[in-house]
PALO-862807 format. One record per residue (C-alpha): residue in one letter; z negated, y, x. Coordinates in steps of 0.25 Angstrom, whole numbers, padded with zeros to 4 digits, always signed. Each point is the difference from the previous one (the first is absolute). Layout:
// PALO-862807
AZYX ...
This chain:
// PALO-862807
X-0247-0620+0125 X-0002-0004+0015 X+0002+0014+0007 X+0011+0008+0006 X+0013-0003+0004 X+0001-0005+0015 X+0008+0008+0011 X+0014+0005-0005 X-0002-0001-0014 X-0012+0007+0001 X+0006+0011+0009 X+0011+0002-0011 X-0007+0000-0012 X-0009+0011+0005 X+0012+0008+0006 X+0008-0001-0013 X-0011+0005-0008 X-0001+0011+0011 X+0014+0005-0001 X+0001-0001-0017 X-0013+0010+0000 X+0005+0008+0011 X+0012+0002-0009 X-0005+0000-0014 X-0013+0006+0001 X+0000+0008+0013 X+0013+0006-0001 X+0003+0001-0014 X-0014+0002-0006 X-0005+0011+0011 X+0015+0005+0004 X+0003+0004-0014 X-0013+0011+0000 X+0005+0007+0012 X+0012+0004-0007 X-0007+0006-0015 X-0001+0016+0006 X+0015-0002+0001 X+0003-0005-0014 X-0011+0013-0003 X+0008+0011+0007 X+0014-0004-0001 X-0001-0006-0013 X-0009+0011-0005 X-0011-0012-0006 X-0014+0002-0004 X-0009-0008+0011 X-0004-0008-0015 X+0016-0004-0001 X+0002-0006+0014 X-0013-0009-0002 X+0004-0004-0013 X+0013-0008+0005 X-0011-0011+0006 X-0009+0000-0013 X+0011-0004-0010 X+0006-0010+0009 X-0014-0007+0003 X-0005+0001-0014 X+0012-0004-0006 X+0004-0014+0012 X-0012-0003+0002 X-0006-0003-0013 X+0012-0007-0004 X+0003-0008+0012 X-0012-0001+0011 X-0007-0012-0008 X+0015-0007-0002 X+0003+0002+0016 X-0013-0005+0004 X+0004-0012-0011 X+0013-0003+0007 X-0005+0002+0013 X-0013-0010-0002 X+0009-0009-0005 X+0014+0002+0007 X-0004+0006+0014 X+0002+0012+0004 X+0015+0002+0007 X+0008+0003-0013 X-0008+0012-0005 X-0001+0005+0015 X+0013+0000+0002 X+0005+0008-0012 X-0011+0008+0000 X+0002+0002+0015 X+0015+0007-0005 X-0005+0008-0012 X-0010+0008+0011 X+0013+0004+0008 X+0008+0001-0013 X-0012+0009-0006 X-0004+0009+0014 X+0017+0004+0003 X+0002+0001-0017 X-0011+0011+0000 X+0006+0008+0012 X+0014+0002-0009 X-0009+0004-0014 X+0001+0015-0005 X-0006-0002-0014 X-0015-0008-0006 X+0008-0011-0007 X+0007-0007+0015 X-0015+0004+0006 X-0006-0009-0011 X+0010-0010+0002 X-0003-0003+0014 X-0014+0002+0000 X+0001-0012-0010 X+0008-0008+0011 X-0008+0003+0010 X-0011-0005-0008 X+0004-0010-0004 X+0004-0004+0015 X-0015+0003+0004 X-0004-0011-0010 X+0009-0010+0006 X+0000-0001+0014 X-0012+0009+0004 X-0015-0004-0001 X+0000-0009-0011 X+0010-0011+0006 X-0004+0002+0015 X-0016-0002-0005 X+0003-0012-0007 X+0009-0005+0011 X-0011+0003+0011 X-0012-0006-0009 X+0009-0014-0001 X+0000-0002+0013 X-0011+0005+0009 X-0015-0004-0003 X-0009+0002+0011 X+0007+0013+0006 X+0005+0005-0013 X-0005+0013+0002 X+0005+0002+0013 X+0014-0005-0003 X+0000+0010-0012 X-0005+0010+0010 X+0014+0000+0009 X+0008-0002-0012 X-0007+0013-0006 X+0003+0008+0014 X+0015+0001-0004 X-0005+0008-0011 X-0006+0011+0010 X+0009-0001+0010 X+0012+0003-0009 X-0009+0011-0007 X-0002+0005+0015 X+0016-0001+0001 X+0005+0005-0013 X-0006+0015+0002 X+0006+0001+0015 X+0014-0007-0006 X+0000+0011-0011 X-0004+0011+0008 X+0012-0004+0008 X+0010-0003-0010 X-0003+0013-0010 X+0001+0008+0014 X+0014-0006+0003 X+0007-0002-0013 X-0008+0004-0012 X-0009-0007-0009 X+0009-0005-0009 X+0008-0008+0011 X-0013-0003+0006 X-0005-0007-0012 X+0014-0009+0000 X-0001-0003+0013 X-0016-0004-0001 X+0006-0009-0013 X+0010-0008+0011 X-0012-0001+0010 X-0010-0007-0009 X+0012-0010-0004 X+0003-0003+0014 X-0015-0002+0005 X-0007-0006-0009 X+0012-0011-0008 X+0003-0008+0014 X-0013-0009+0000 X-0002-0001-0016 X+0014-0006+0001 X-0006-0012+0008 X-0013-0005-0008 X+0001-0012-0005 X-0006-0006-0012 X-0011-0008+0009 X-0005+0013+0004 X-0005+0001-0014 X-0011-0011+0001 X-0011-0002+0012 X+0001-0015+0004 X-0011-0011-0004 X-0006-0010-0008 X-0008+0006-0008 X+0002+0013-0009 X-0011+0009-0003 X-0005-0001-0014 X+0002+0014-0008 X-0002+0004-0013 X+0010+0003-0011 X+0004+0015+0001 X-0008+0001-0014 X-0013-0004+0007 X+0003+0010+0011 X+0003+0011-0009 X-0015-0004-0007 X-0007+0004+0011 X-0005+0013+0002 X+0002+0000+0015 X+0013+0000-0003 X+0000+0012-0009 X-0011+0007+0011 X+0011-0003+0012 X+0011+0005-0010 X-0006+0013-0001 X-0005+0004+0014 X+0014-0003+0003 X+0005+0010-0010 X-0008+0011+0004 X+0001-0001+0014 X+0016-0002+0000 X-0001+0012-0009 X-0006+0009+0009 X+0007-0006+0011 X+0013+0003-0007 X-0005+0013-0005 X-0003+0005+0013 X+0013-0007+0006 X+0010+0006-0009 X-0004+0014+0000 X-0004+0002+0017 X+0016+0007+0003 X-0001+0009-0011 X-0014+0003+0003 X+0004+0000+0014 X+0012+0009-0001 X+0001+0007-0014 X-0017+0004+0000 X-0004+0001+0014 X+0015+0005+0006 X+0000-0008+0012 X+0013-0003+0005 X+0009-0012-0003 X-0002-0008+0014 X-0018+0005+0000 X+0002-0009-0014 X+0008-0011+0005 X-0010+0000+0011 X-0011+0000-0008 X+0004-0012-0008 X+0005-0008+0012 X-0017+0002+0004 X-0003-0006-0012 X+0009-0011+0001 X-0002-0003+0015 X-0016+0000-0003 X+0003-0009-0013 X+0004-0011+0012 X-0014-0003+0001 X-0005+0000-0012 X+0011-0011-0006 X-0002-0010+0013 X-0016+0004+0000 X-0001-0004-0015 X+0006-0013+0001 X-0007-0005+0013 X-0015+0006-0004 X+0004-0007-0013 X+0000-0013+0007 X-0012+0003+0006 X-0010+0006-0009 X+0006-0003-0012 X+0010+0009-0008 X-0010+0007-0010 X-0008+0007+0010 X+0013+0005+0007 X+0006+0003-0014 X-0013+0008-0002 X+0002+0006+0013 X+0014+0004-0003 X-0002+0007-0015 X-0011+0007+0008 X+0009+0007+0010 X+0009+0004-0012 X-0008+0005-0009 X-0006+0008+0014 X+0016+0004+0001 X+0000+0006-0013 X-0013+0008+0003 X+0006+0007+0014 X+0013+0007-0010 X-0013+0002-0011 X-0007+0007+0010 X+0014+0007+0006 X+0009-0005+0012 X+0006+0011+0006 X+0004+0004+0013 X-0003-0011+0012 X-0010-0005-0011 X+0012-0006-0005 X-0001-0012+0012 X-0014-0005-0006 X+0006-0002-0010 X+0011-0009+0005 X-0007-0007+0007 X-0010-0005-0011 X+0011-0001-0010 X+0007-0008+0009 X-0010-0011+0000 X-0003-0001-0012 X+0015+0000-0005 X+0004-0012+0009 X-0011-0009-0003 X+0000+0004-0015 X+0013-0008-0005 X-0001-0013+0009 X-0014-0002-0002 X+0001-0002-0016 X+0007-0012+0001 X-0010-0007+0009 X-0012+0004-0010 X+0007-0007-0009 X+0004-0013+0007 X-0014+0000+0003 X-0004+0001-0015 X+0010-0008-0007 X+0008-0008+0011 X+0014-0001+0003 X+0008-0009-0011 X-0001+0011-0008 X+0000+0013+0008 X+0015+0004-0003 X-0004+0001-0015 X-0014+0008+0002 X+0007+0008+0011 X+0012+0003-0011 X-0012+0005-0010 X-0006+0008+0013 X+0011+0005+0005 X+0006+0004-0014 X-0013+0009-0002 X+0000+0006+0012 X+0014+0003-0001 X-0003+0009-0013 X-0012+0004+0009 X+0008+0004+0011 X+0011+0008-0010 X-0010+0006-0009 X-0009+0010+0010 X+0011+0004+0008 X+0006+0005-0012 X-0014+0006-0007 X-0004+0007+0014 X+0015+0005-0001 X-0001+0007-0014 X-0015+0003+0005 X+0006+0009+0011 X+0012+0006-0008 X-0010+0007-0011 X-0011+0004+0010 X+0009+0002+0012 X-0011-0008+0008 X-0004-0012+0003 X-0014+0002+0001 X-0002-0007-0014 X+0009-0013+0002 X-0007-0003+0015 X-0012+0000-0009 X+0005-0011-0010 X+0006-0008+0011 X-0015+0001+0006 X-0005-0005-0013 X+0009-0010-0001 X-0002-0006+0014 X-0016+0000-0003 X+0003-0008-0012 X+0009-0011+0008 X-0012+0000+0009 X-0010-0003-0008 X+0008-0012-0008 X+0003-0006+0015 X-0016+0000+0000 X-0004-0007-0011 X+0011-0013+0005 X-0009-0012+0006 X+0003-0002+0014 X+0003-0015+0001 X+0009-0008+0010 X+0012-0005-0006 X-0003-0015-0001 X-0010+0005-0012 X+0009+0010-0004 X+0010-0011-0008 X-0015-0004-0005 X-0001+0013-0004 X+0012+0000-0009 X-0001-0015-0004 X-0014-0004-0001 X+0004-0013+0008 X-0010-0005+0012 X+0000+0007+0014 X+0003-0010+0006 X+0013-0003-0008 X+0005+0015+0001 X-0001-0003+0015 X+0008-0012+0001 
């Protein structure tokens, strides 16, 4: 591959992957969070039921479609899985504002994802990898600030919706908005989009070598945990925030929309200190301040303490996602990133479904959440210690890595 796109095309690749993840992940992910203490006291549900909708849908999808997206995507590009994947978000975020019982909550939790598996990380990753080399991390870097900034957006949006017209009218409303953002610039990629130009590919090993490697199986694992304390922590902060600590619905908004703002920095810090030091030590540096996040809701944030909090979480959430990817570009290469980001992302879809809904039913027979912050804690010290053990190579030797081929041929 010879580089990055030049000029326009450049300009548009990042900005479509800006609006698909500003959609997907940073409304739909982080918007659907913000409204669990409603389906707790106006559907009367235990704090274990509202976490439970995004455990079956990600252990159910994911396993059974993220290594057959990633498949189609490597193979096919990524606009038709974007596209209807772009639909079921909006589908799945309006459905769950109508539902009244579990079955229609399961339902769409499945759509939505389903949708997250099609047009949100994986396919943009893959895009992005394809066609930046040099400034890679960067590039992913202001894709991945769509993800904060519609996580800044999503808990001022609601806050104003709910006020206005209810939450159920919010969430249908929230459904049409992430239709009519994010779908506009998906529409126009182009099957070229899919393939940096040049001469030359890079060599890659077969997915079988890859999955051989215990790199692989130590990146796999810090990615589990830390996306599961991330997740863990994320899921649960409004009903912490509002059902455990009784502060009032627009302190919670306000409290998240910190996160998010501070998250900013952390997603375009990663992805340029990536390009500078390397992507292990800021990989490093990011599990550090989550499992650092973990600690400060261990140790009790109450009160203003609460902001400490925010700001730590923040930073370590907006590197965390975008900076996996780069890790394993750097490792394996790019020919085959959508099929070890569908395996990764798979995992850390269980990941990210299964704490939220262990802290939940933690908090439901303790009435605390003292004993799931620890696990979360835990957890995150056990993606931090995987993340260590990883070499830290430049990416020309990391297709040596997985390959055993020369370096100077991996850097060709």
């Amino acid at each position: 591959m010879s580089g990055a796109p030049e000029g326009k095309s450049s300009a548009r690749l990042i900005a479509t992957s800006f609006m698909a993840l500003f959609a997907v992940v940073g409304l739909t992910l982080y918007g659907l969070p913000t409204y669990y203490d409603f389906f707790v006291t106006n559907l009367h549900w235990k704090y274990a039921t509202v976490q439970s909708g995004n455990f079956v849908g990600k252990v159910l999808i994911g396993p059974l479609f993220g290594l057959l997206i990633g498949y189609l995507i490597d193979r096919k590009g990524p606009r038709g899985p974007m596209i209807i994947g772009m639909l079921l978000a909006g589908a799945a975020v309006a459905g769950l504002g109508g539902i009244h019982h579990y079955g229609p909550f399961l339902f769409f939790y499945c759509l939505n994802a389903l949708a997250y598996v099609m047009a949100g990380p994986l396919p943009n990753q893959v895009l992005l990898a394809q066609n930046f080399k040099e400034k890679r991390g960067a590039a992913m870097g202001v894709a991945y600030v769509g993800i904060g900034i519609g996580f800044f957006v999503v808990p001022l949006l609601s806050d104003y919706l709910t006020t206005h017209f209810g939450w159920r009218a919010a969430l249908h409303i929230l459904g049409g908005v992430v239709v009519l953002l994010g779908m506009p610039l998906v529409l126009l990629l182009r099957r070229t989009d899919t393939s940096a130009p040049g001469p030359k590919k890079v060599p890659t090993a077969p997915l079988r070598e890859v999955l051989r490697n215990r790199y692989f199986y130590l990146l796999a694992l810090g990615s589990f945990a830390s996306v599961g304390a991330v997740g863990g922590m994320n899921a649960n902060l409004k009903l912490l925030l509002k059902l455990d600590q009784h502060r009032g619905q627009s302190e919670a908004y306000r409290i998240i929309a910190v996160v998010a703002a501070v998250s900013l920095l952390g997603r375009f810090g990663a992805g340029w200190l990536a390009d500078k030091v390397g992507p292990k030590r800021v990989m490093l540096a990011v599990y550090s301040l989550v499992l650092t996040a973990a600690l400060l809701l261990v140790w009790g944030s109450t009160g203003n303490s609460i902001y400490l909090f925010a700001v730590v979480f923040g930073l370590g959430l907006g590197g965390e996602y975008m900076i996996i990817p780069l890790m394993a570009g750097e490792l394996f290469g790019v020919a085959l990133l959508g099929r070890v980001m569908g395996i990764v992302v798979t995992f850390d879809g269980i990941a990210e479904a299964v704490f939220p809904l262990v802290v939940g039913k933690m908090h439901d027979q303790t009435h605390s959440y003292g004993t799931g912050f620890k696990l979360l804690a835990a957890v995150a010290a056990l993606g931090a210690v995987a993340i260590a053990l990883l070499p830290a190579r430049q990416r020309r030797q990391g297709v040596a890595l997985a390959t055993g081929t020369e370096r100077s041929s991996a850097a060709s």
